[in-house]
N, C-alpha and C positions, 0 to 999 in steps of 0.2 A: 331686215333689221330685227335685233332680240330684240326683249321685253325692256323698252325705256321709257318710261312713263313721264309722260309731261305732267302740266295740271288739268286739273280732272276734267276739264272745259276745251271746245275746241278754240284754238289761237283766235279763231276769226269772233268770238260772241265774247259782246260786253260783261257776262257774268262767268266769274272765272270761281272756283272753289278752293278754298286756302283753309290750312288744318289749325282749328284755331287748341282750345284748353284739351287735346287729349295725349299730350305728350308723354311719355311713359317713362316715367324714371329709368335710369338705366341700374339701380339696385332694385326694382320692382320689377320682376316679369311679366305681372298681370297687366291684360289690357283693360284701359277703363270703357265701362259701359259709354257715357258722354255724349256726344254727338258733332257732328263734323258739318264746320260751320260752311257757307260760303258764304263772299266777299267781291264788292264794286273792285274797278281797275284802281281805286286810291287808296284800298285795304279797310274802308268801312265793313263790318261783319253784316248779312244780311240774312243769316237765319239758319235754320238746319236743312238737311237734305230733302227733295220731294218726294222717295220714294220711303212711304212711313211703315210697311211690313206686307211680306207675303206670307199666303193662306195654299196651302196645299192638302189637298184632300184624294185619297187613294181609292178608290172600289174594285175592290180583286172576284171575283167569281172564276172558279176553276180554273183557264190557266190565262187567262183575259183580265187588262187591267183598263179602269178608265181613270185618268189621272184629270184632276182642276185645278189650275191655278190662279190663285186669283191675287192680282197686285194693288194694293192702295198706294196713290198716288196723292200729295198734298201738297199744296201750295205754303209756304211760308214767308213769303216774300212780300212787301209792298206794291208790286207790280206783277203783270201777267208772265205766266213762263211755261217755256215748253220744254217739258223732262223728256231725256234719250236713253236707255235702261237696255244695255247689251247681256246677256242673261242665259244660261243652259237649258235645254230638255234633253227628254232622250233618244240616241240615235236612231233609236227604230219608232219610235213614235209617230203616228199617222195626225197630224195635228187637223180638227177640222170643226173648231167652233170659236169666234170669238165673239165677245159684246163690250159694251162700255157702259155704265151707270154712273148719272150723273145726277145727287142726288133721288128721286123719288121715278125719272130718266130712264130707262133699257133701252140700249139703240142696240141692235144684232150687226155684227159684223156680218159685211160683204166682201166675197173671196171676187178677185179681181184680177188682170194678167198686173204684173208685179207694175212694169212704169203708167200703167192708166191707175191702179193704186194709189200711186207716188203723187201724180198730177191733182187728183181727187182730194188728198188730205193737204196739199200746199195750197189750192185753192182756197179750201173752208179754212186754214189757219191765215193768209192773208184778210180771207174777210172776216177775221174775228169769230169764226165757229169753234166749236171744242170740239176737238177730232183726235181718230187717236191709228197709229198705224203699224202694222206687226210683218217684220218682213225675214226671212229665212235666208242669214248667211253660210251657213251651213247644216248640215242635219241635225246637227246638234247645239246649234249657236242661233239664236233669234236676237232680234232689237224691235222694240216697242218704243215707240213716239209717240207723245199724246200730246197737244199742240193747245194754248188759250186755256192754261188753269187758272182759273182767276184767284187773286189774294184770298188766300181762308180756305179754297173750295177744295171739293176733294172726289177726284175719280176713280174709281173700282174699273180695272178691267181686268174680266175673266178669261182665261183662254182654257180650252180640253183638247187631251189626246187620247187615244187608246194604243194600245200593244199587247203585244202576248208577248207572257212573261217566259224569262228561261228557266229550264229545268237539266238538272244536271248529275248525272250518279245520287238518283236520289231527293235532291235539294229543289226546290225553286227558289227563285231569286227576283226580289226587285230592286231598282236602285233609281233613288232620284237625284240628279246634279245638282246640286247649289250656287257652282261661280267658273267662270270662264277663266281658267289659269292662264299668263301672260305668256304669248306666240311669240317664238321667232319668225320676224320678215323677211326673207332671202331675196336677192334681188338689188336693181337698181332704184332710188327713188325717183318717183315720175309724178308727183304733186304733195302737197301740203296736208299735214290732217288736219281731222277736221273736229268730230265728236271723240274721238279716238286717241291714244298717244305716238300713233304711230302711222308715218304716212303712207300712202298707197307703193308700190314698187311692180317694177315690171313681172315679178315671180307672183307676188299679191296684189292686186289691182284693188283688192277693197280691205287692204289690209289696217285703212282706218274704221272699218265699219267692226271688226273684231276684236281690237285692242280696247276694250273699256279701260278708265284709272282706278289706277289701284292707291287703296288708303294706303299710310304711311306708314314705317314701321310704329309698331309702339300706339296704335291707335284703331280705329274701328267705323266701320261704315255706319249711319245713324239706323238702318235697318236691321228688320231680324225675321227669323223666319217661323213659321211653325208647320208639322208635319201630322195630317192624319191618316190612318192603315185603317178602312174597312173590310177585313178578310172574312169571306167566306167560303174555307179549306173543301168545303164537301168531306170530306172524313177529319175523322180524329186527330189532332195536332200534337206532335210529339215533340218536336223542339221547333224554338223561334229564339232567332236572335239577330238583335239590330246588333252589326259589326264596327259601328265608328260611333252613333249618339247613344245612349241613355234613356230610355222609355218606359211608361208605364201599358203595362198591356190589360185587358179588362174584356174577360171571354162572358158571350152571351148565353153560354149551354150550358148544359154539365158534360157533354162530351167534348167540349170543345170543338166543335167544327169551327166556329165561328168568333173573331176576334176583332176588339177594335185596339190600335197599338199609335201610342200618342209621342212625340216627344216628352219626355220629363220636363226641359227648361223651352217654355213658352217663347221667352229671347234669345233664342238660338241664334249662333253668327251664325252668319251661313258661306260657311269657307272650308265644306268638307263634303262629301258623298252622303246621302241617305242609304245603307245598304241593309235591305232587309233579308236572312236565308229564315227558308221554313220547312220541314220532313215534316209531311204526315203516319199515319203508324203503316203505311207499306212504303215500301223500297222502290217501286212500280208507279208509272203513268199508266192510267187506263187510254187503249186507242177509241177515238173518239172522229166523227163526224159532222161538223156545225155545216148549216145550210142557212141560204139566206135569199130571199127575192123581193126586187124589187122593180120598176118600168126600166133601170140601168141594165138590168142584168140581174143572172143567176151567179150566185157566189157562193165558196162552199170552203174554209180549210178541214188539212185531214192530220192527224195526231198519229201517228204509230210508235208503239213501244219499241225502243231497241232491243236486239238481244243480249242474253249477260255478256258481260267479256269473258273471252277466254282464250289462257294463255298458249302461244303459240310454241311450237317447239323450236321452229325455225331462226334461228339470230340473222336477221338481214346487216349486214357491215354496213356502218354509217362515216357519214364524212357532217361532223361537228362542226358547225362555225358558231362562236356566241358572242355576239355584238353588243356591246352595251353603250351607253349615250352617259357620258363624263360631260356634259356643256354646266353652265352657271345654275340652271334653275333645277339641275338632280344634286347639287350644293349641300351636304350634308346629309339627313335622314333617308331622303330617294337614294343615295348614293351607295350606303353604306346598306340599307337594305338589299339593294341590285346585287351587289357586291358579295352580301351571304346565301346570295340566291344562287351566281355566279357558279360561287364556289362550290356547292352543293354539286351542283350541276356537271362540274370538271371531276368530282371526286367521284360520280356515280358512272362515269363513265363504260362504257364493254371493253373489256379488254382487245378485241377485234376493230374498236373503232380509230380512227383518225378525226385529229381535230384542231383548232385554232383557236385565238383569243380577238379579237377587233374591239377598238375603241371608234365614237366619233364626238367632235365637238365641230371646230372652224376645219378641219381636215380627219383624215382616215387614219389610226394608225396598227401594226401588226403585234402580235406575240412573235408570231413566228412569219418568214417570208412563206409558206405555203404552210398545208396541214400537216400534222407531225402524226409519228404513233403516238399512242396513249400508252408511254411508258413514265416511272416513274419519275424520272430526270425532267423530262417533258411536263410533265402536272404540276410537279416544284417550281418550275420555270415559268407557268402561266400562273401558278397561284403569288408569287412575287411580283408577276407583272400586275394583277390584280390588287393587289394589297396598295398597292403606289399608287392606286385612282385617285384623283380626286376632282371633283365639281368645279368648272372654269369654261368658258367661253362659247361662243354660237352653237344652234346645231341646226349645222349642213347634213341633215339626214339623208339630204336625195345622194350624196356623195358616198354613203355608208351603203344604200341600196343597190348601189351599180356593182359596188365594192363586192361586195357580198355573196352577188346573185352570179356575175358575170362569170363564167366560165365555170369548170368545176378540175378538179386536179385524177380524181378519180372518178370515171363513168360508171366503172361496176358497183361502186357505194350510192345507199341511197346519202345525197345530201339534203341535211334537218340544219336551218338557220335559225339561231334563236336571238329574238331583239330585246332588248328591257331599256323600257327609256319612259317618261310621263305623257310625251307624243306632241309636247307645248311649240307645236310648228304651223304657221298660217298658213303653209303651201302643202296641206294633210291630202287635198284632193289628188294633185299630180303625184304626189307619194303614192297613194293606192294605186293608181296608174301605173305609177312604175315596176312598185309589185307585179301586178297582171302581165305587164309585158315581158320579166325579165326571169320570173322565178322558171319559168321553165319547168323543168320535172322534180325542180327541189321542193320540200315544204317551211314553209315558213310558222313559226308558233312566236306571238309577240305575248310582252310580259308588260302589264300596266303598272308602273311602280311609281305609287305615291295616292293618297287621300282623295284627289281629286282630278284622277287626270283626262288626256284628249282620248274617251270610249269609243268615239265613231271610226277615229285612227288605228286604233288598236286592232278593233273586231275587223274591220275592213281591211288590214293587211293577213290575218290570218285566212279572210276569207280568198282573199286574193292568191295567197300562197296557200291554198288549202293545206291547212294546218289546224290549230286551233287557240284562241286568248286565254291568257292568264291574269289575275288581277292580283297584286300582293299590297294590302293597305299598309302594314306594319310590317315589321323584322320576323314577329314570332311565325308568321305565315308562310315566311320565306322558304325553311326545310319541306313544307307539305306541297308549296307549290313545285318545288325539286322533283318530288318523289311523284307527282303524280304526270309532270312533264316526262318522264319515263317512261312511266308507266303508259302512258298514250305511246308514245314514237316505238317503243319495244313491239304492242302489238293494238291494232287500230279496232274499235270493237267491231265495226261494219264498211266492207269495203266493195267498191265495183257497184253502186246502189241504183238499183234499177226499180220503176213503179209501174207497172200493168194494170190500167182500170181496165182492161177487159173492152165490155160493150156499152161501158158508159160514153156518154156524148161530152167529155174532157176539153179543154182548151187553156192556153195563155197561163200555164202552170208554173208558179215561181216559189221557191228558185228552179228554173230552166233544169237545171243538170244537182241532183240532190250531191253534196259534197260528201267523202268518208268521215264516218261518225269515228273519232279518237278517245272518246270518251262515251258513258250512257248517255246518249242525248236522243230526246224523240226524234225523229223524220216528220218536220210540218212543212204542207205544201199547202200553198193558194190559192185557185182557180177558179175558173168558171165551167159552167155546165150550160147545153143547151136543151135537156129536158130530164127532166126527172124520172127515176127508176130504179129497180131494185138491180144491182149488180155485183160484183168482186173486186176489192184489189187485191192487187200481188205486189210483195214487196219481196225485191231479189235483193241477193249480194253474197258477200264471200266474207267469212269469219276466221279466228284461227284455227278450227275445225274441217274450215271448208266450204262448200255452197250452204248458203242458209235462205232460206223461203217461208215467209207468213203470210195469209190471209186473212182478208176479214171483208166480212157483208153489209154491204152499208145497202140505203135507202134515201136516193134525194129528192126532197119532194118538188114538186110543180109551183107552191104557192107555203111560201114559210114567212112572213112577215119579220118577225123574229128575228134575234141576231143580227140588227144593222149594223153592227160596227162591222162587218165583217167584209164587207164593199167597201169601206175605207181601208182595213188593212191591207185586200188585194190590191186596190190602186195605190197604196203604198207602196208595197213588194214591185209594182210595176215599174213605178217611177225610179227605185231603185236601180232595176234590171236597165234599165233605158239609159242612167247616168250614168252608170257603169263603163257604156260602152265608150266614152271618150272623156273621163274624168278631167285630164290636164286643160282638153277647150273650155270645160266648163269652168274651170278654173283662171283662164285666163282671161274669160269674159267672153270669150267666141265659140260657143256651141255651137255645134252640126244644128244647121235650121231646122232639119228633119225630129232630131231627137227632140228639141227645144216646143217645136208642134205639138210635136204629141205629148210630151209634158206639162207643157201648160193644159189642153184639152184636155189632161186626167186631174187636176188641176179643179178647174173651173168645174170640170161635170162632178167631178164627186166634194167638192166643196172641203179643196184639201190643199192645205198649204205644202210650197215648192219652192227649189230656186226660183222660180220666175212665177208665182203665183202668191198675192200677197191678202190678207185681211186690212178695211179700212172700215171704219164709224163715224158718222159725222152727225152731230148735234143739231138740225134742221131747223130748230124751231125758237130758237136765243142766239142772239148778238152779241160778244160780250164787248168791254168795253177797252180803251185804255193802248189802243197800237198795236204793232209789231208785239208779239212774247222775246222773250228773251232765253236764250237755250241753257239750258243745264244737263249737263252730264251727270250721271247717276253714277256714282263711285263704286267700287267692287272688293272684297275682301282679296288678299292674299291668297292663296290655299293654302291651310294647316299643312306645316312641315315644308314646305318651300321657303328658300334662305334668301331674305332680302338682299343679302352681301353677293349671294348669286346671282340675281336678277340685275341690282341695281349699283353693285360695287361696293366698298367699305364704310363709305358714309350711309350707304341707306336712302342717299338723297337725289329720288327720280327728278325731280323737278329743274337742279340745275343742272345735271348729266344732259337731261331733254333738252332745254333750251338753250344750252349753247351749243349742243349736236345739231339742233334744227337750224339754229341761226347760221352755224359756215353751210352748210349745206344749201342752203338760200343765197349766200354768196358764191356758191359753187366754189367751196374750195374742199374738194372732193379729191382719193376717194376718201370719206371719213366714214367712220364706224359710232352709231350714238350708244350712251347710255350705257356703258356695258362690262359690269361685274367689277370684277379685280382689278383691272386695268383703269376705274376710272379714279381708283387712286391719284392717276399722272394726269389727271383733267388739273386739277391744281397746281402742277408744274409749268404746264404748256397747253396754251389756249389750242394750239394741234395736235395736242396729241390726247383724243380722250379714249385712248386703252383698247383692249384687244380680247378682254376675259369677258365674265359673265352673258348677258344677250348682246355684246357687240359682234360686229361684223356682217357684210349684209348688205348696207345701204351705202351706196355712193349716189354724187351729185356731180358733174362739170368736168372736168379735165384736171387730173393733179396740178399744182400748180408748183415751180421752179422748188420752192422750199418745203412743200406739203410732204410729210412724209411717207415711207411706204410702209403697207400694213405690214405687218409682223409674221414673218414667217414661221410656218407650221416647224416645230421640232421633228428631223429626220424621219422619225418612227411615225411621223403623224402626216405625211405629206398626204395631200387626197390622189385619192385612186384616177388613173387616165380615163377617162369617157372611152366608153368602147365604138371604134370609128369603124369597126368592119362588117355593113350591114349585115353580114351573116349571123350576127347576135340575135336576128331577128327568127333566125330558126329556129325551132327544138330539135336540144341536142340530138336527139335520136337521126334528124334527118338532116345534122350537118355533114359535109365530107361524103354526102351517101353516094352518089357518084363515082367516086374512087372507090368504096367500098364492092359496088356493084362488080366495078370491072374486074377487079381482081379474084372473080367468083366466073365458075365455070360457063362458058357459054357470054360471059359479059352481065350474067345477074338477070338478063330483062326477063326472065320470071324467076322470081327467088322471095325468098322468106329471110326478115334479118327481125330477128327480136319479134313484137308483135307488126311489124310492117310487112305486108305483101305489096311484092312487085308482080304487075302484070302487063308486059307487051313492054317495059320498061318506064311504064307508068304507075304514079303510088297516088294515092288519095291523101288530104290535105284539107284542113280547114284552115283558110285566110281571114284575119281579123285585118279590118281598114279605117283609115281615119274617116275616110267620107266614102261613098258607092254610091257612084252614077256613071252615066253612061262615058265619060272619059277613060274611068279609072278600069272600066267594064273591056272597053277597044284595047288598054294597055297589057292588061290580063291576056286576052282571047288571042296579040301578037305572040306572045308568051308560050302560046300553045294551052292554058289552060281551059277546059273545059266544063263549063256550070254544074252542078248538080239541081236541080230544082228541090226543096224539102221544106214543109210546114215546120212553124215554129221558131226558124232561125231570128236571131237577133242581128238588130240595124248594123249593118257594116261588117259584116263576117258572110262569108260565102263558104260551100262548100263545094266539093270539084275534082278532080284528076288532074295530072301534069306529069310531065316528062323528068324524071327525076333530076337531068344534067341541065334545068329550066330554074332549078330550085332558086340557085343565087342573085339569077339575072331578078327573079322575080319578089328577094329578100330585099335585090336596092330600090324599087320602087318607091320612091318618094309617101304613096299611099298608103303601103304594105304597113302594117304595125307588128304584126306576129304571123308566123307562119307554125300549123303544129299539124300532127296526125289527124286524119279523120276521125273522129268515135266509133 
C-alpha cells in the first residue's frame, strides 16, 4: 500500500488527533505556525501535540561525528498518555546511548534483545511507571515510546550516535534527517494498523510501525526542531555551506579551524535534510590510523587517500539503462528535477554507447523494446518520451529491479543502470537484496531526488550494484550531478582494490571486499587486531594509468584507551556485513537464526542498537497515578516539495481516502487499493472504486467479490516485466551457457581459459551465496559434485569451492542456491 494516511492515531486508541485552527487559505501559501490540536472520539479539542521540540547537537572532530538528540516530550492533556514518535537518523549511524530524565530523574537506557525490551516497558506502563522504549525499524527509521506522562509533566529523552563522516572529491559532508517520507506498502494486507496509517502486509509485516501521520496540507506539526554544528576542521576552513537551512556560523579562531554553525530560525519545521558540505584549504584527506582498546577487543579503522583521477585513454562501450520512478509522491518538483537530470544525462551520452529509457510506478514501462544506438533520432525519441512524465501512482520498484538488471542485450558492453527515484518504499530491505542478487557484472549508480529522501535505500543499492549515490536536493544541482555521473562511469578513480597489512595480526575487516572508488573517496576499513605493532600497509589496485600501489607505516598500540567510539562503529560495519547476507528474511520477519545470533550478541556486547536489539528506561521509584495512558501518535511533516495531490489524491484529504480503504478491506471486499493519488478523485463517485494513481495499489483483502472491480490496468508501454522463472538467472553472466561454450573449444575446453575463468580437469571455481548452510544444504551441494574450499574470513552462507562446469545449472535450481559467481 502507498502512502494513505489515516488519522494520526491508531484506529484501536481512544485519543485520535483532528486538525483543528491551522487551515490554510487556499489564497495564502504560507503555512501557519499554530499548533495541531488533538481530540476525544466526540470531537471535544484536548490540547496540542506531546512532542513539544527536538535539540540536536553535532560534535565533528576530523572525520568522526558524535551526534545527540534529544526529544522533549509533554503532556497536554487531562489525563495520562503514552506518546509514539516514528522519526529518522542516519543510515550508518552506530546508535548506542539512551536515557530518559524525568524532571530532576536520569534513568540510563538498557540495551536489551528487542522482545525482552518490549515486555519490560509494557510491564512498567501497565503498572503505572514512566518508561520509555527506542526500537530500530530500520537503519534509518527508529520509534520511541514513552509510556505514563502524566498531565503537565514533561520527559527529555536523549539518544547519541556516532559516524564517520563522508568525504568526497575534496568536500566532507554531513547530513541529518528530519521526517520519514511516506512508504509504499507492496503486498497483501495481513492485519490492521495500529500507531501507523498503514496496515502491515505480507511484503511489509511491520509496515504500521513505519508509516507515522502526516499533517494535513496547509498545516504543521506543533514541533520544531533546532540544529547545532560543533566543528573542529583540524585545518583552515575554506568554504561551508548548509545546502537546504539557513544558518548563522560563529568561528572560534582566527584561522578558523574551528566552528560552531546554528540554524538561523530556532522553529525550524523539520521536513527537510540537514546538509552540511565543508573544504578545508587542501584538496587531500590525510591517511590516518585510529586505534582503540578495550576488555571487548582491539579495534582500529584506517583512512587512505585516494589517488587523483586520471583520465583513461580507453572508452569502454556501455550499455545505458536509465530508470526513473514517475509514481505519486515524485509528483511535481522530484519529478521535474529527475527529469532535467534525465536529460542531461541522455544528451552526454558516447557516441559508442547504447541505451534505453525505463519508467516505474504500479508497472514497468519501455522507450524503446531493447537498447538502441545513441543516434540522433534515438535521443529525440527518448527526450519526448521524457518530457510526457509525469508523477502518478504506486511504486512497484522490485518490478523496475528484475526489469533492469535481468539479462543484458549486449555482453561485450559494460552495462551502467542508472535509478532516480526518492526511494519512499517500505519493502527498501528486499530491494537491496535484490540488487545483490541480480545486478551481476552490471553497475548500478542511484540518484536521490528530493529534500528529504529514503538514504539507507539509495546508498545500499549502489553499494549493492557497486556503483556509486547521487543526491540532487534541487533543479540547479541537477547539470552537476550529470556531469560528474560521467565523469565516474567514463573512468573509475581506483579499481581491483586490494589491502596488504603485511605482518600485522588483522582480523574481521569490513567492508570484506573494499568496493572500486568512482570518485575521490578515501579507502576506510574497520577491524580488529590481536596485538599491537609496528608494520606496513599496502594499498593495490588499477587506475587509468595502470597498477597503482601506496604505502604507509602505521603503529598499533597494545593499550590506547582512547577513541571509544571506534568499537561501536566496527560492530556497526559488522552488523551490517551480517544483514547483508539475507536482507529479504529480514524483512520479512524470518531471519537466518544464525545471522540473528550473532546480531543481537553484537548488540548486547557493545551496547548497540539493532533490528533486534532494543533500548528501554523504566522509572523505578514513582507510581504514577490515574490508569491505563492513553496512546498518541506523534504527527510528522510532509517533506518540502513532495505533492500532497501525489500522495493523497486531489482533495488532499488522507483521512477519508484512509477510512474508507480500511473499512472495505475489513469487510474483505478486496482487491482494493487505499488512499491513492489521482485516482481518488472517483472515491466520490463509487464507494468501490478509490483509484489507481498516487500511493494506491498494493494492498488487497478477501476474494474480489462478484461486483468489486478489477484494478486498472497498466498502459501497454507500462505492463511489468515477467519475473525471470529460469533459475539460470542465478548465475553470473560470465558462467551461464559455459558448458556449450567449453565444448565447442578444442579438446572439449576441460582446460581452457575464457575471459578471466580457468578451466581445469573441466572444473572452474565458483563462490555460492545461500539462503541458509547447514549440513542439508551441504549433502545437496557435495551430490552436485561440488567440492569445499575451506578459507578464513568468508561470510554466513556463501562458500567457496570447485565444480564441474556442466554441474552449474543443476546446482543454480537449488532451492538454497541464491547466486552463483566466479571465485575472486
Amino acid at each position: 500500500m502507498r502512502a494513505t494516511h489515516s488519522s494520526c492515531v491508531a484506529l484501536a486508541a481512544v485519543i485520535v488527533l483532528a486538525f483543528g485552527p491551522l487551515a490554510l487559505a487556499k489564497s495564502d501559501n504560507r503555512i501557519t505556525e499554530g499548533r495541531l490540536e488533538a481530540m476525544d472520539p466526540k470531537g471535544k479539542p484536548l490540547g496540542n501535540c506531546p512532542l513539544k521540540h527536538t535539540d540536536v547537537t553535532c560534535d565533528i572532530s576530523g572525520f568522526i561525528a558524535r551526534v545527540t538528540v534529544r526529544q522533549q516530550f509533554q503532556n497536554p492533556f487531562k489525563e495520562k498518555i503514552e506518546a509514539v514518535y516514528v522519526f529518522p537518523l542516519s543510515q550508518d549511524g552506530a546508535v548506542d546511548r539512551m536515557t530518559m530524565k524525568i524532571g530532576d530523574r536520569l534513568i540510563e537506557g538498557e540495551i536489551k534483545e528487542r522482545g525482552e525490551a518490549r515486555a519490560i516497558y509494557e510491564q512498567a506502563k501497565a503498572q503505572g511507571k514512566v518508561a520509555s522504549l527506542l526500537d530500530q525499524e530500520r537503519p534509518n527509521i527508529f520509534t520511541q515510546a514513552v509510556a505514563n506522562i502524566e498531565p503537565g509533566a514533561q520527559v527529555d529523552i536523549t539518544i547519541s550516535y556516532s559516524e564517520t563522516l563522508k568525504w568526497k572529491d575534496g568536500e566532507y559532508q554531513f547530513a541529518f534527517p528530519m521526517v520519514v517520507g511516506p512508504r509504499y506498502m507492496p503486498g497483501n494486507m495481513t492485519g490492521e494498523p495500529t500507531t501507523g496509517w498503514a496496515p502491515p502486509t505480507d511484503h511489509v509485516p511491520d509496515a504500521n510501525k513505519i508509516s507515522p501521520p502526516v499533517t494535513p496540507e496547509g498545516t504543521r506539526a506543533g514541533h520544531d526542531i533546532s540544529v547545532a554544528v560543533n566543528l573542529d576542521a583540524g585545518l583552515p576552513l575554506r568554504r561551508l555551506d548548509s545546502q537546504q537551512h539557513e544558518v548563522v556560523v560563529d568561528y572560534a579562531d582566527a584561522e578558523k579551524t574551528k566552528a560552531t554553525i546554528r540554524l538561523k530560525e530556532k522553529k525550524t519545521i523539520p521536513n527537510k535534510d540537514f546538509v552540511l558540505v565543508y573544504q578545508t584549504t587542501t584538496d587531500e584527506i590525510a591517511d590516518a590510523v585510529l586505534a582503540h582498546t578495550d576488555p571487548r577487543g582491539k579495534f582500529f579503522t584506517l583512512v587512505l587517500q585516494p589517488p587523483k583521477r586520471v583520465r583513461s585513454q580507453l572508452i569502454v562501450p556501455k550499455e545505458m539503462v536509465f530508470t526513473i520512478d514517475k509514481s505519486g509522491s515524485m509528483m511535481g518538483f522530484p519529478i521535474e528535477t529527475a527529469k532535467k537530470a534525465m536529460r542531461l544525462c541522455i544528451e552526454g551520452l558516447h557516441p559508442n554507447d547504447t541505451f534505453n529509457l525505463m519508467t516505474f510506478e504500479g508497472g514497468v514501462g519501455f522507450c524503446f523494446p531493447k537498447p538502441v544506438p545513441n543516434t540522433d533520432e534515438n535521443r529525440r525519441k527518448a527526450l519526448e518520451y521524457l518530457g510526457n512524465l509525469q508523477g502518478s501512482g504506486g511504486t512497484e520498484m522490485m518490478k523496475a529491479i528484475h526489469a533492469c538488471l535481468a539479462g543484458q542485450d549486449d555482453p561485450e558492453r559494460l552495462r551502467v543502470v542508472c535509478f532516480m527515484t526518492d526511494g519512499y518504499v517500505g519493502n527498501d530491505m528486499a530491494i537491496i537484496d535484490a540488487v545483490q542478487d541480480s545486478a551481476g557484472v552490471a553497475r548500478v549508480f542511484s540518484f536521490g531526488i528530493g529534500r528529504s529522501v529514503n538514504r539507507y535505500l539509495l546508498d545500499n543499492m549502489a553499494r549493492a550494484g557497486r556503483g556509486e549515490v547521487h543526491y540532487i536536493l534541487d533543479e540547479q544541482q541537477a547539470g552537476g550531478a550529470a556531469e560528474r555521473f560521467y565523469e565516474r562511469v567514463r573512468t573509475p578513480v581506483l579499481t581491483d582494490i586490494e589491502l596488504d597489512f603485511g605482518d600485522l595480526k588483522v582480523s574481521e575487516l569490513f567492508p570484506a571486499n573494499v568496493p572500486d572508488l568512482f570518485s575521490s573517496t578515501p579507502v576506510v576499513v574497520k577491524g580488529q587486531y590481536k596485538q599491537g605493532g609496528k608494520g606496513v600497509i599496502t594499498l593495490r589496485g588499477k587506475t587509468g594509468e595502470g597498477k597503482f600501489e601506496r604505502k604507509i607505516d602505521v603503529n598499533l598500540p597494545d593499550d590506547q584507551p582512547e577513541n571509544e567510539v571506534l568499537a561501536s562503529l566496527w560492530a556497526r560495519a559488522k552488523v551490517e556485513h551480517l544483514m547483508n547476507q539475507d536482507l529479504t528474511a529480514a524483512q520479512q520477519g524470518k531471519p537466518n537464526p544464525a545471522i540473528k545470533e550473532e546480531v543481537l550478541g553484537l548488540g548486547l556486547r557493545f551496547h548497540l542498537m539493532t533490528q533486534y536489539t532494543s533500548f528501554v528506561a523504566v522509572e523505578h521509584k514513582r507510581i504514577t497515578e490515574g490508569g491505563q495512558p492513553k496512546t498518541v501518535a506523534v504527527p510528522v511533516e510532509m517533506p518540502e516539495g513532495v505533492s500532497y495531490e501525489g500522495v493523497f489524491g486531489a482533495s488532499g484529504d488522507q483521512a477519508s481516502g484512509v477510512k474508507m480503504g480500511q473499512a472495505m478491506m475489513l469487510r474483505g471486499k478486496g482487491p482494493v487499493r487505499v488512499g491513492v493519488g489521482t485516482g481518488q478523485r472517483e472515491a466520490a463517485k463509487s464507494e468501490m472504486k478509490l483509484g489507481y494513481g498516487g500511493f494506491g495499489g498494493g494492498i488487497a483483502a478477501g476474494k474480489p467479490s462478484k461486483d468489486a472491480p478489477r484494478a486498472a490496468e497498466p498502459r501497454p508501454e507500462e505492463k511489468p516485466a515477467a519475473q525471470p522463472a529460469d533459475p539460470r538467472h542465478k548465475l553470473a553472466p560470465e558462467l551461464r551457457d559455459l558448458a556449450k561454450k567449453l565444448a565447442a573449444l578444442p579438446g572439449g575446453g576441460a582446460n581452457a581459459a575464457i575471459g578471466k575463468l580457468r578451466i581445469h580437469n573441466g572444473r572452474v571455481s565458483v563462490r555460492i551465496e545461500l539462503t541458509a548452510l547447514n549440513d542439508d544444504v551441504r549433502k545437496e551441494l557435495k551430490k552436485l559434485g561440488f567440492v569445499e574450499k575451506v578459507t578464513a574470513n568468508m561470510p554466513l552462507n556463501a562458500l567457496l569451492g570447485t565444480v564441474d562446469v556442466r554441474q552449474l545449472d543443476a546446482l543454480a535450481a537449488l532451492d538454497a542456491v541464491r547466486r552463483i559467481a566466479p571465485a575472486p
